[in-house]
ChimeraX commands (.cxc) that place a marker at each C-alpha (Angstrom):
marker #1 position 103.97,139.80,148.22 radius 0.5
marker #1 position 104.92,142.80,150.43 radius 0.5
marker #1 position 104.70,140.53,153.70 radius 0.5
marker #1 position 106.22,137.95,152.58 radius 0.5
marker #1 position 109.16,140.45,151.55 radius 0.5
marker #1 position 109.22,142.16,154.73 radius 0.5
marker #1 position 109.60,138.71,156.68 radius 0.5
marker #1 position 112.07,137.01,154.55 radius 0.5
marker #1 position 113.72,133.92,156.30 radius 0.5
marker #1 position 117.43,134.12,157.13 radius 0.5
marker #1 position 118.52,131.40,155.86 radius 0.5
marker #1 position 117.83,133.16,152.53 radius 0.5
marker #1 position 120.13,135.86,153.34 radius 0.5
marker #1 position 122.95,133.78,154.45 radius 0.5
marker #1 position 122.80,132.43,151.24 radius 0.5
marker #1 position 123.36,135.63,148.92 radius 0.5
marker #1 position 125.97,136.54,151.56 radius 0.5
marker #1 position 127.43,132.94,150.95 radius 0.5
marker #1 position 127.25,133.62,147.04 radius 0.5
marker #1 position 128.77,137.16,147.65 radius 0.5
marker #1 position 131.52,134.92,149.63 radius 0.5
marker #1 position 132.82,132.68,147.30 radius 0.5
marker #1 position 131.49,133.52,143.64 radius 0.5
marker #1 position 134.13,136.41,143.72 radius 0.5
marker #1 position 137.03,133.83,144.72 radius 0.5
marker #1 position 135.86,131.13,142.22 radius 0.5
marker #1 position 135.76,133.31,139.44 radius 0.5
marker #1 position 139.07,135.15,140.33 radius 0.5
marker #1 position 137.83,139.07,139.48 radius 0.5
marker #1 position 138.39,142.31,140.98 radius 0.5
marker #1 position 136.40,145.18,141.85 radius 0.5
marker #1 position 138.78,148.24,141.91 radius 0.5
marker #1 position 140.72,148.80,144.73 radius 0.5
marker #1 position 141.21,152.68,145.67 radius 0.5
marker #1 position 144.61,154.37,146.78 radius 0.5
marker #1 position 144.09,156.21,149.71 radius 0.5
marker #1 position 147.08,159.21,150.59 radius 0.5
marker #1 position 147.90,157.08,154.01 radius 0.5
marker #1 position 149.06,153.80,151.87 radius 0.5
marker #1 position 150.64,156.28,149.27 radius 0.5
marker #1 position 152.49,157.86,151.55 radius 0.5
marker #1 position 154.02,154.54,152.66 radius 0.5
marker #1 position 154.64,154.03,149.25 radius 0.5
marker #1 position 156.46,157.20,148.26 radius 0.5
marker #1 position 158.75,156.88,151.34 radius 0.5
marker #1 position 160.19,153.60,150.28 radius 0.5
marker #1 position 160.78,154.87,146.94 radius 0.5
marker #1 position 162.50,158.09,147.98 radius 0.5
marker #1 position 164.73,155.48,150.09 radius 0.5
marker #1 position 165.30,153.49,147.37 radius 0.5
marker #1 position 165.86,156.96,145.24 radius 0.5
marker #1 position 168.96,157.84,147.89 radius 0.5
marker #1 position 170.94,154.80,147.12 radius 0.5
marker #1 position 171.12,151.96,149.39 radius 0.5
marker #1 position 168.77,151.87,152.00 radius 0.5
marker #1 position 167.60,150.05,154.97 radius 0.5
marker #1 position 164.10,149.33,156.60 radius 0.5
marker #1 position 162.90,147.99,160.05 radius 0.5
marker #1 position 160.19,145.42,160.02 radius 0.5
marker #1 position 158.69,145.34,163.72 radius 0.5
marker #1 position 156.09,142.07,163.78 radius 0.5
marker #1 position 153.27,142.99,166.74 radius 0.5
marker #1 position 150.92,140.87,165.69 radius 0.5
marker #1 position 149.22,136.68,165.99 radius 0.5
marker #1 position 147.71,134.15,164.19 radius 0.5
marker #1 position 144.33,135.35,164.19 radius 0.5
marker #1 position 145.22,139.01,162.23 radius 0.5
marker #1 position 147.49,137.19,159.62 radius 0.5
marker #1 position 144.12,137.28,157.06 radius 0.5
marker #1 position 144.76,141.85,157.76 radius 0.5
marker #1 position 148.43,142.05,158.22 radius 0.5
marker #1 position 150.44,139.42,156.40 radius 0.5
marker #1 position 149.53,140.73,152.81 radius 0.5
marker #1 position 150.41,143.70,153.85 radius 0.5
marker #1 position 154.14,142.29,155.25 radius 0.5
marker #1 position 154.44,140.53,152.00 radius 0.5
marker #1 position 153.68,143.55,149.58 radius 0.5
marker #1 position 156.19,145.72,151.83 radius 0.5
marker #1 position 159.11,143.30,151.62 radius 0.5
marker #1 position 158.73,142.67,148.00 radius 0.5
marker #1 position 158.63,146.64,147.55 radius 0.5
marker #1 position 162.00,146.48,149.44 radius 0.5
marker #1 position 163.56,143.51,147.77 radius 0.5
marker #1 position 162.43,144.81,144.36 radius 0.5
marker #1 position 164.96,148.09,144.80 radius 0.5
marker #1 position 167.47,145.95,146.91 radius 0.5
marker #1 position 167.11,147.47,150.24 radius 0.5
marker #1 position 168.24,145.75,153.02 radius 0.5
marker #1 position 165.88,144.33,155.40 radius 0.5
marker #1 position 166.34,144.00,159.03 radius 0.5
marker #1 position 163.13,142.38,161.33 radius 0.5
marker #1 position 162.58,142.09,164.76 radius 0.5
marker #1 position 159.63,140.72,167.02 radius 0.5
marker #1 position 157.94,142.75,169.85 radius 0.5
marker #1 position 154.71,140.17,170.04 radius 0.5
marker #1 position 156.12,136.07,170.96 radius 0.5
marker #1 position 153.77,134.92,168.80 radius 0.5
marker #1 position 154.79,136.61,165.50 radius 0.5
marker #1 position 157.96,134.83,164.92 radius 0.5
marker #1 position 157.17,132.11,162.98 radius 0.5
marker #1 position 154.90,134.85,161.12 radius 0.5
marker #1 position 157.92,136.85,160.21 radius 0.5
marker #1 position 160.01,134.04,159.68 radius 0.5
marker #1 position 157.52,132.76,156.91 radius 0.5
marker #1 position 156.67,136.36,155.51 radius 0.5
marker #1 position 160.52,136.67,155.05 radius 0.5
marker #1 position 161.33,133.22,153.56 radius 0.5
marker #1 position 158.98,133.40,151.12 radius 0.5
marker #1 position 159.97,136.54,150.03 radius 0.5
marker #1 position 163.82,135.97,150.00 radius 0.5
marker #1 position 162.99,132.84,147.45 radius 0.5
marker #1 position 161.33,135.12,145.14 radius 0.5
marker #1 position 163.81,137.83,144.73 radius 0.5
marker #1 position 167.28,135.90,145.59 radius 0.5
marker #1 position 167.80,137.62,148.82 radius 0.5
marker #1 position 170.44,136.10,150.81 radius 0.5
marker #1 position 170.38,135.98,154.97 radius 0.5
marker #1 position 172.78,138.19,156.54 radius 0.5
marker #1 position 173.89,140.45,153.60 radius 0.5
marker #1 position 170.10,141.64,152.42 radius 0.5
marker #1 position 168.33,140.81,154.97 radius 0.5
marker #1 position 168.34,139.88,158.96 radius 0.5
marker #1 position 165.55,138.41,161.48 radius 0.5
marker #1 position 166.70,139.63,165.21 radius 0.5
marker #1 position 163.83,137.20,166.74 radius 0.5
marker #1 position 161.40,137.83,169.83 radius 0.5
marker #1 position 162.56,140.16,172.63 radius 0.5
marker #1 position 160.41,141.05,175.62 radius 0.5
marker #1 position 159.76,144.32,177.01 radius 0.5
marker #1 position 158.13,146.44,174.10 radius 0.5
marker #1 position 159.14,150.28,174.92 radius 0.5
marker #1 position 162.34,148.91,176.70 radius 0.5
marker #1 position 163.61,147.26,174.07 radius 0.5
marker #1 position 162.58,150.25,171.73 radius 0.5
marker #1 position 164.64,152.14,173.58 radius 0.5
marker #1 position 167.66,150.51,173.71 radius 0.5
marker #1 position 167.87,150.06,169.96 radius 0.5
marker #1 position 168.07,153.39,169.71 radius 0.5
marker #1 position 170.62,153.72,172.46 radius 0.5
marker #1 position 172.73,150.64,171.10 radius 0.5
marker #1 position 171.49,148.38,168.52 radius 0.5
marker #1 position 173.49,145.36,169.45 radius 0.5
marker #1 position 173.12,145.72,172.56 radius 0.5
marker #1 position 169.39,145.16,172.35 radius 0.5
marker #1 position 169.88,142.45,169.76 radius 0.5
marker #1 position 173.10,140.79,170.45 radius 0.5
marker #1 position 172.53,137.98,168.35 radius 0.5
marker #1 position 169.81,137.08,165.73 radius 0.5
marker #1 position 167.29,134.34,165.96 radius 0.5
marker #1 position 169.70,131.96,165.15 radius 0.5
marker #1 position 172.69,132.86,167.56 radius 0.5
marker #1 position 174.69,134.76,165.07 radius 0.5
marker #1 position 176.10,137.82,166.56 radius 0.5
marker #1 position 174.66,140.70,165.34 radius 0.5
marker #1 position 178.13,142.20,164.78 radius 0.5
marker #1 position 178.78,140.09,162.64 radius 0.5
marker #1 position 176.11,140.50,160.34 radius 0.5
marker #1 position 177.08,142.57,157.02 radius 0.5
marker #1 position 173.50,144.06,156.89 radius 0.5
marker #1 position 173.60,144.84,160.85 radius 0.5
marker #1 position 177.17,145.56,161.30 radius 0.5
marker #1 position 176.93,149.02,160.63 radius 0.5
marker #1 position 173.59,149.90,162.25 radius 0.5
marker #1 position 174.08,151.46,166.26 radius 0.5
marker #1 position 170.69,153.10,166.66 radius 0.5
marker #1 position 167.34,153.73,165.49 radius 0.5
marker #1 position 168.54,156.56,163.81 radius 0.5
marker #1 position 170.56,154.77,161.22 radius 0.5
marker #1 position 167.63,153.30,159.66 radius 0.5
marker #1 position 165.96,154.97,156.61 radius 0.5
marker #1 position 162.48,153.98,157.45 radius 0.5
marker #1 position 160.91,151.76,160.50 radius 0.5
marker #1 position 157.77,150.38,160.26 radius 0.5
marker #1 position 155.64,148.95,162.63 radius 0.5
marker #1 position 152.80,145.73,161.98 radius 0.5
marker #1 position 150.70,146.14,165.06 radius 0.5
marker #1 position 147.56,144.32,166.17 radius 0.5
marker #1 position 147.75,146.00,169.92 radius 0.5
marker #1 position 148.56,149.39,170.84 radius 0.5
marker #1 position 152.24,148.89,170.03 radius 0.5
marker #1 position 152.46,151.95,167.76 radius 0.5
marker #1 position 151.49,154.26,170.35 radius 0.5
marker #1 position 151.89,153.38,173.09 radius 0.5
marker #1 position 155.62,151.79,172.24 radius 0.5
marker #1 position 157.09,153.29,169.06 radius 0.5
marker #1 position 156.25,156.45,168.69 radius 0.5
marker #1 position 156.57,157.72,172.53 radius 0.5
marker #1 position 159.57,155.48,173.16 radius 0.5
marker #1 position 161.17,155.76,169.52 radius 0.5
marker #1 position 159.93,158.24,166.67 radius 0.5
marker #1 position 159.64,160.67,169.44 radius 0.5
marker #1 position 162.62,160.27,171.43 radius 0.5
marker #1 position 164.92,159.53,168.09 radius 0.5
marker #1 position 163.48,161.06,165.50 radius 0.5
marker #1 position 163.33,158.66,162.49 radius 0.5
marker #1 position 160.67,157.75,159.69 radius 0.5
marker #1 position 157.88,155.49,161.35 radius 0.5
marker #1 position 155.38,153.71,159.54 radius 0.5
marker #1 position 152.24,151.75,160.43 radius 0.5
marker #1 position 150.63,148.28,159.07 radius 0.5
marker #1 position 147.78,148.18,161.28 radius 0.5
marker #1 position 144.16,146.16,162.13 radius 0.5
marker #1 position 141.08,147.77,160.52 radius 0.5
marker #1 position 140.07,148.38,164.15 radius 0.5
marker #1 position 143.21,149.80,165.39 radius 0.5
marker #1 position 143.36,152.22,162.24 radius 0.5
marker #1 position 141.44,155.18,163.70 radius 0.5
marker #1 position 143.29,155.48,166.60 radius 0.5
marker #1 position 146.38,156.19,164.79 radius 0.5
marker #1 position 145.17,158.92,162.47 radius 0.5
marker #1 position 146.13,161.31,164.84 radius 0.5
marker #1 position 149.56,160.26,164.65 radius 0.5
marker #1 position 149.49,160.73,161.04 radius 0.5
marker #1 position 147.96,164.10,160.99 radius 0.5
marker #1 position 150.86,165.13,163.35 radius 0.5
marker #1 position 153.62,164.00,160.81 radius 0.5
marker #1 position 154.81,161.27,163.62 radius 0.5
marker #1 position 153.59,158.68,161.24 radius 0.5
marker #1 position 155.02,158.72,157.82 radius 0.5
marker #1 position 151.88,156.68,156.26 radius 0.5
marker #1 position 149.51,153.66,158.03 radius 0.5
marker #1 position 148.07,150.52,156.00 radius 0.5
marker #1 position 144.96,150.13,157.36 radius 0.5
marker #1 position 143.53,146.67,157.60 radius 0.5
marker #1 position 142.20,144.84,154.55 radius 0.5
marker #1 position 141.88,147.53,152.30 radius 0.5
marker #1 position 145.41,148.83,153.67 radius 0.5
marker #1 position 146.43,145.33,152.33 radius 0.5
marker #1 position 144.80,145.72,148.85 radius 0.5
marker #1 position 146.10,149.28,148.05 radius 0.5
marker #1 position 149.65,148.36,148.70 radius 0.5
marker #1 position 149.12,145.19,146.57 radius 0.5
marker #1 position 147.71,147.23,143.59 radius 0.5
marker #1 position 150.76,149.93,144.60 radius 0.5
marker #1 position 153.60,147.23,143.98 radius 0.5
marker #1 position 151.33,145.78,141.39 radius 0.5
marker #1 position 150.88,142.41,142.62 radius 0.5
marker #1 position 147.28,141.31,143.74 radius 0.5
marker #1 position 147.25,138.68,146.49 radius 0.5
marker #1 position 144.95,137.21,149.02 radius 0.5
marker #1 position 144.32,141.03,150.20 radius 0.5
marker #1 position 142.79,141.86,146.92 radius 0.5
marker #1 position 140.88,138.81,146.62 radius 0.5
marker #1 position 139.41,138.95,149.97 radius 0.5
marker #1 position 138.37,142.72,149.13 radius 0.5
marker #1 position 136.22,142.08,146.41 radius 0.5
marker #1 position 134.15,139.10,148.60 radius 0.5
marker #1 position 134.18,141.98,151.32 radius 0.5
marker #1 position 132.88,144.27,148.63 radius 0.5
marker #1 position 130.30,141.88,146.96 radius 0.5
marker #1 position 128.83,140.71,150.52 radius 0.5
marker #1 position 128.55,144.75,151.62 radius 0.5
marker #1 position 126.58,145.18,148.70 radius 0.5
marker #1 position 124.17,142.52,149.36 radius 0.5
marker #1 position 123.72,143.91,152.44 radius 0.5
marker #1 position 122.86,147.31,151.73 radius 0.5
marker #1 position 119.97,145.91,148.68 radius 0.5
marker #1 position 118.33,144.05,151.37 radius 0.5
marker #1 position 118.80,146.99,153.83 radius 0.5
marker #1 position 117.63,149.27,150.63 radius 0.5
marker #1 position 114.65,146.36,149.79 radius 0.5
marker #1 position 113.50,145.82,153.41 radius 0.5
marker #1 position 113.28,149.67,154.00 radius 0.5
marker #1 position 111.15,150.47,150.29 radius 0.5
marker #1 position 108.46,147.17,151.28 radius 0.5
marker #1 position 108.15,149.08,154.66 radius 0.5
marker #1 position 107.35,152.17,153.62 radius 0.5
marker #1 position 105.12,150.83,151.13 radius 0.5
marker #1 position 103.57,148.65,153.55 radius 0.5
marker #1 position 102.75,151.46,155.77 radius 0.5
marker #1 position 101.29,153.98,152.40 radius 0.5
marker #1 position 98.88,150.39,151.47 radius 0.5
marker #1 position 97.70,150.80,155.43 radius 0.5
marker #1 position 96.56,154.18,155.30 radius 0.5
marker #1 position 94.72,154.20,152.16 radius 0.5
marker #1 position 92.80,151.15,153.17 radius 0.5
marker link #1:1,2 radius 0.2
marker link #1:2,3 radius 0.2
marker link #1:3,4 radius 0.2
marker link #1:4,5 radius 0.2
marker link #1:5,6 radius 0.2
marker link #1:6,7 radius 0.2
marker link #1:7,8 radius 0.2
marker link #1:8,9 radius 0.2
marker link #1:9,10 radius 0.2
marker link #1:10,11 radius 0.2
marker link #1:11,12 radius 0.2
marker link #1:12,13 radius 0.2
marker link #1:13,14 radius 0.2
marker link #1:14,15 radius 0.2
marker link #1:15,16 radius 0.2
marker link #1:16,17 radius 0.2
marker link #1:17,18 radius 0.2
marker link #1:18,19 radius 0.2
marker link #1:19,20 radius 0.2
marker link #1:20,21 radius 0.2
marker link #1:21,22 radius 0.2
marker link #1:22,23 radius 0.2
marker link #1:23,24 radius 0.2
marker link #1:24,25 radius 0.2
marker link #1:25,26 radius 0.2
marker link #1:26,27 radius 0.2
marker link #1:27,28 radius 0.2
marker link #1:28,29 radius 0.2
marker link #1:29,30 radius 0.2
marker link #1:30,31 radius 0.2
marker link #1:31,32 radius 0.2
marker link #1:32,33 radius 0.2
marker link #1:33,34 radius 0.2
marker link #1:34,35 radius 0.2
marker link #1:35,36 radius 0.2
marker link #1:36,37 radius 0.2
marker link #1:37,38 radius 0.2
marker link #1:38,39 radius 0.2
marker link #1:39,40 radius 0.2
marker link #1:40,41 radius 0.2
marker link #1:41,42 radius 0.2
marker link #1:42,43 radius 0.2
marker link #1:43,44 radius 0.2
marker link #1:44,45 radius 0.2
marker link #1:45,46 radius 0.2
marker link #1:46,47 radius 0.2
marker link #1:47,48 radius 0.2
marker link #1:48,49 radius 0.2
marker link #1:49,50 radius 0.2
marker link #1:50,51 radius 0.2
marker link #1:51,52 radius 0.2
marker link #1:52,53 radius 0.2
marker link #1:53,54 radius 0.2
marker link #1:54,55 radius 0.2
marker link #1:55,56 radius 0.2
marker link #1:56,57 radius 0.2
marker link #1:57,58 radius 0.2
marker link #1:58,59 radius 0.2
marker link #1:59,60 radius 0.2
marker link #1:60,61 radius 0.2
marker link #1:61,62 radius 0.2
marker link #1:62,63 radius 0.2
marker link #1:63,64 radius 0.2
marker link #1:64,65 radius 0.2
marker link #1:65,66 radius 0.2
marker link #1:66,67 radius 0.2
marker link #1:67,68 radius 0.2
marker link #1:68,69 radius 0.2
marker link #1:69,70 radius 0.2
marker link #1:70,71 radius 0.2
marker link #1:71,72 radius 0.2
marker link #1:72,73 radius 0.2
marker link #1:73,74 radius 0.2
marker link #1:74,75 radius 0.2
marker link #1:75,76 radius 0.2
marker link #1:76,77 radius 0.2
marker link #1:77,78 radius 0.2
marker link #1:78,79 radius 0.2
marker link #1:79,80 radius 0.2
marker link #1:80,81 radius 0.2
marker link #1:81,82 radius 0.2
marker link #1:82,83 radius 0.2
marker link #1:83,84 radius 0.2
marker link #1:84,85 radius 0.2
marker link #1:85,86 radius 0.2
marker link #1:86,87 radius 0.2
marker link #1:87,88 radius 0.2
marker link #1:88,89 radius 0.2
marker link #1:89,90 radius 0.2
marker link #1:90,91 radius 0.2
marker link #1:91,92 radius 0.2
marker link #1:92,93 radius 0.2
marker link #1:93,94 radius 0.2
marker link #1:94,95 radius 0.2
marker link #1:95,96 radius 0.2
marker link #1:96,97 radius 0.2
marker link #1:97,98 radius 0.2
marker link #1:98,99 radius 0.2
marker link #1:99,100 radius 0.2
marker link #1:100,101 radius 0.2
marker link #1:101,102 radius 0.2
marker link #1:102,103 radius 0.2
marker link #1:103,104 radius 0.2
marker link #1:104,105 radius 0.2
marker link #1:105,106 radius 0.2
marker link #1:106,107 radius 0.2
marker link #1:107,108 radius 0.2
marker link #1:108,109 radius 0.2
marker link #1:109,110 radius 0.2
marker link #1:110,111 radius 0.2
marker link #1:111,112 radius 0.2
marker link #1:112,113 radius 0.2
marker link #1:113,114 radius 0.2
marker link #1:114,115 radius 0.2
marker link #1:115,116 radius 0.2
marker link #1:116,117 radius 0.2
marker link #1:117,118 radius 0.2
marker link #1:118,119 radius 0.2
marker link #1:119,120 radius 0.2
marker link #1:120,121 radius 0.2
marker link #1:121,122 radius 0.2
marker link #1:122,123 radius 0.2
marker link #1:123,124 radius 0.2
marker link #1:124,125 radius 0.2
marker link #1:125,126 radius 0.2
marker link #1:126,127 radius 0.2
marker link #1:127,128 radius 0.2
marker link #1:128,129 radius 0.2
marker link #1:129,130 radius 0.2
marker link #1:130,131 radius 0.2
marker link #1:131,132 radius 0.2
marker link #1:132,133 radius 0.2
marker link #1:133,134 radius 0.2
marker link #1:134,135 radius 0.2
marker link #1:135,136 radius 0.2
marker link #1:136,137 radius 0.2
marker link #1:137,138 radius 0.2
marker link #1:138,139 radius 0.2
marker link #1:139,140 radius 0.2
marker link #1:140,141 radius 0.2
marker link #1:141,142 radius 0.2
marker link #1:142,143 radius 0.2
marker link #1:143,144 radius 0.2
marker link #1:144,145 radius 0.2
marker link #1:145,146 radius 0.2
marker link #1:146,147 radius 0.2
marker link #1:147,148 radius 0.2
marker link #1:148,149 radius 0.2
marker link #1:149,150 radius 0.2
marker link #1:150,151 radius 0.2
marker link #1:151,152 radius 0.2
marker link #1:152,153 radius 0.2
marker link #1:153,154 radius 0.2
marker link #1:154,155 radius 0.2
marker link #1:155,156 radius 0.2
marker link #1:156,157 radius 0.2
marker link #1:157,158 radius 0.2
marker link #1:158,159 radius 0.2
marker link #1:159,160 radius 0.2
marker link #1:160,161 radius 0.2
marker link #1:161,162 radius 0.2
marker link #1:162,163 radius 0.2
marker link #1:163,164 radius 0.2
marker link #1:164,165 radius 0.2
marker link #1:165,166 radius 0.2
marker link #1:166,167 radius 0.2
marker link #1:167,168 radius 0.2
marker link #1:168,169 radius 0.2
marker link #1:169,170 radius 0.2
marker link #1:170,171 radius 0.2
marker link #1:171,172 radius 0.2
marker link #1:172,173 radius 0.2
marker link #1:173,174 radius 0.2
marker link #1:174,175 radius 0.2
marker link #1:175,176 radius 0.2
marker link #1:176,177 radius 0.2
marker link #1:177,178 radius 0.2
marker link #1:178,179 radius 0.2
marker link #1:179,180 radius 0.2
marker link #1:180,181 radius 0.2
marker link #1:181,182 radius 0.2
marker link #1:182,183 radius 0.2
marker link #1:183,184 radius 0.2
marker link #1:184,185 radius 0.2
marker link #1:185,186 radius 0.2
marker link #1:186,187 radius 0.2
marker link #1:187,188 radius 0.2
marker link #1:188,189 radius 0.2
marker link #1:189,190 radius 0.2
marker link #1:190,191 radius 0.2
marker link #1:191,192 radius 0.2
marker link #1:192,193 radius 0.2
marker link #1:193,194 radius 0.2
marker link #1:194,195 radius 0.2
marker link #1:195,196 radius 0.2
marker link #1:196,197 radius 0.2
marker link #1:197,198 radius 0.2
marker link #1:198,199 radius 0.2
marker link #1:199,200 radius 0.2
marker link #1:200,201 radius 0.2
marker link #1:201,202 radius 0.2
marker link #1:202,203 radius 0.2
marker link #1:203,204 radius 0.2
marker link #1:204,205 radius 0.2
marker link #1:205,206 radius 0.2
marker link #1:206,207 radius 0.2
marker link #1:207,208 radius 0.2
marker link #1:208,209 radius 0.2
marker link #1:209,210 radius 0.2
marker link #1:210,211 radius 0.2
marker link #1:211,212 radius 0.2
marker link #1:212,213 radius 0.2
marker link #1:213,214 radius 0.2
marker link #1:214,215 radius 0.2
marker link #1:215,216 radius 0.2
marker link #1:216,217 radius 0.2
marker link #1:217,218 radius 0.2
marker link #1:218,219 radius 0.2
marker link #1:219,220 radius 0.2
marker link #1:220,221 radius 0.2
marker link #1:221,222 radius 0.2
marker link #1:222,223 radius 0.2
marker link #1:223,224 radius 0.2
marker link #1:224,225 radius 0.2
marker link #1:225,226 radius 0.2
marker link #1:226,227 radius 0.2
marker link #1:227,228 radius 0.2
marker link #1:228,229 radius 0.2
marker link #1:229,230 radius 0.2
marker link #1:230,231 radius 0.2
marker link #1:231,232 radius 0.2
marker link #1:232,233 radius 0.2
marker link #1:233,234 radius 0.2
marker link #1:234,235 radius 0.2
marker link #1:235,236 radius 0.2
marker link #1:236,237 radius 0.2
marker link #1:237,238 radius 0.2
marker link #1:238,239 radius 0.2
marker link #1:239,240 radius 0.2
marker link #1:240,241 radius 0.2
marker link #1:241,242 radius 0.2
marker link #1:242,243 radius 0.2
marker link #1:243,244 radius 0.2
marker link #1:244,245 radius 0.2
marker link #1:245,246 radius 0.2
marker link #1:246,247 radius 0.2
marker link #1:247,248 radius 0.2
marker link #1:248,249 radius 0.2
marker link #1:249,250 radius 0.2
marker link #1:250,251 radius 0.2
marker link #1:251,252 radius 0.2
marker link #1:252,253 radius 0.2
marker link #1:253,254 radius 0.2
marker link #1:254,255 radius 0.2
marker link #1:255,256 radius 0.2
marker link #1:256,257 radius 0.2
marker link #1:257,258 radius 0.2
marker link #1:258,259 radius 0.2
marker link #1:259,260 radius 0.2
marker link #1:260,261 radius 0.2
marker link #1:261,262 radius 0.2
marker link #1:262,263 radius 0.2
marker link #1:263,264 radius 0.2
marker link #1:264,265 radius 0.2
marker link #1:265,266 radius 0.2
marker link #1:266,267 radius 0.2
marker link #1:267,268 radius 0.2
marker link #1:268,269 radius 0.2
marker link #1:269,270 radius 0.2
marker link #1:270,271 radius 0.2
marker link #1:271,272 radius 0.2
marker link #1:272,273 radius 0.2
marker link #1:273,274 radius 0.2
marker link #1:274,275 radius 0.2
marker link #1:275,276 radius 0.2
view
């Protein structure tokens, strides 16, 4: 019994890690999801700028197609945060390939809450140069962003009519599957002009921007999946972040018993040795 435990075939395990998979998404339950002080943070900062009166937030997209399972929860939550206290929202592309990301992400959102384009909320498009452009938005907002996606001027815009510079905005945050937070925003922006910067960030990317936090130069930072979750269960709307969480959860666990299992018939393996 203890041999045939220590050499259990694969195939078995792949199946409990199948189960773990998809029983959690058939049967629609969820483990609890734990707020963390980075996503809270993010969380009391749009509040206190929806606390101040009328407020409005930059949405930077710096992300692709293959981290929309990480970071577009986490968009969605944010923008229905914003939406829910009628701030305006204004959204801009540093990655080419996040456009028609942002462009869904803001749609969608829009629909739910009645938002209407131009007067709540703005998308600016894709414009090369990362740090350059960061820079000139805060030298001259319409200069970097003469026009929106759609060849409306900028200027024309109610909810970017009044905005100049960086600085005008009550909170900026950044949704980053690179190095565009620091490498880009916060040398070339927070830094330089001295507004509230956020983070929406890749599990893997997450560590390296906890010193940014600690140094106050980030605000808050959603980290990955679980970044995704906690804002969900913050605005108190579970999505496909929370969903995905508990399968993460449920397949982690499975792990560690056969870790756990594999380990005990080991050691008890090598105890039945000696005594014989």
């Amino acid at each position: 019994m203890i041999d045939r435990l220590l050499n259990i075939d694969r195939r078995i395990i792949f199946v409990f890690v199948f189960i773990g998979v998809a029983v959690p998404l058939l049967l629609d339950f969820n483990l609890p999801v734990k707020i963390t002080p980075s996503s809270q943070a993010m969380y009391d900062r749009i509040e206190q700028v929806a606390a101040e009166g009328e407020g409005i937030v930059l949405l930077s997209f710096s992300y692709g197609p293959s981290t929309v399972p990480e970071i577009q929860p986490m968009v969605l939550s944010i923008l229905r945060h914003c939406f829910s206290h009628d701030l305006k929202v204004v959204a801009i592309c540093l990655w080419p390939d996040a456009v028609g990301l942002a462009q869904q992400a803001l749609e969608t959102v829009s629909a739910e809450y009645g938002k209407e384009y131009g007067a709540d909320y703005a998308f600016m498009g894709y414009k090369p140069g990362g740090a350059i452009v960061i820079v000139n938005m805060g030298q001259d907002l319409h200069s970097a962003y003469p026009q929106d996606n759609w060849g409306k001027a900028s200027s024309e815009l109610e909810v970017t009519s009044n905005i100049h510079s960086l600085r005008d905005f009550d909170f900026v945050i950044d949704f980053a599957a690179g190095n565009s937070v620091d490498h880009w925003w916060v040398p070339y922006g927070q830094e330089k002009y001295k507004f509230p910067l956020g983070a929406g960030c890749t599990a893997v990317v997450a560590p390296d921007l906890k010193p940014y936090q600690n140094s106050g130069q980030l605000v808050g930072m959603l980290g990955g999946l679980a970044g995704a979750a906690e804002y969900e269960k913050l605005v108190g709307q579970p999505g496909s972040a929370t969903a995905a969480m508990t399968s993460q959860s449920s397949t982690h666990l499975i792990l560690i018993a056969f870790i756990v299992l594999g380990n005990a018939m080991y050691f008890i393996s090598r105890r039945s040795a000696r005594s014989q």
